[in-house]
Steps between C-alpha positions, in 0.01 A plus 500: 500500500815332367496408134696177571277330788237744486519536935409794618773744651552746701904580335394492127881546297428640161657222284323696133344790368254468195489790267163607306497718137205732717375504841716402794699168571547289758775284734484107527611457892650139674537438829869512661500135450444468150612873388917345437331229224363773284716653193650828637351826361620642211752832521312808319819561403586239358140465301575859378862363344329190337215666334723824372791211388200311292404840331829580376520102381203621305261176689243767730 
């Protein structure tokens, strides 16, 4: 189902992932339609580099 106009679909695009502390997560899914109006995914890359450049700033 997409999370923007909850329709039914049969070419879900993953448009986010949710994380949990324990068990498993899940994806949030739009339909082709509505998939370009949702914020792009974050890089884990890039969320690596952020978190490692806030420890070292002494914030995390």
């Amino acid at each position: 189902m997409c999370v923007r106009c909850h329709q039914l679909t049969g070419e879900a695009v993953v448009v986010a992932e949710v994380h949990q502390n324990s068990g498993p997560g899940w994806n949030v899914y739009a339909c082709p339609e509505c998939a370009p109006h949702s914020p792009p995914l974050p890089d884990a890359l890039d969320l690596l580099q952020d978190g490692h450049l806030r420890r070292r700033e002494g914030a995390g």
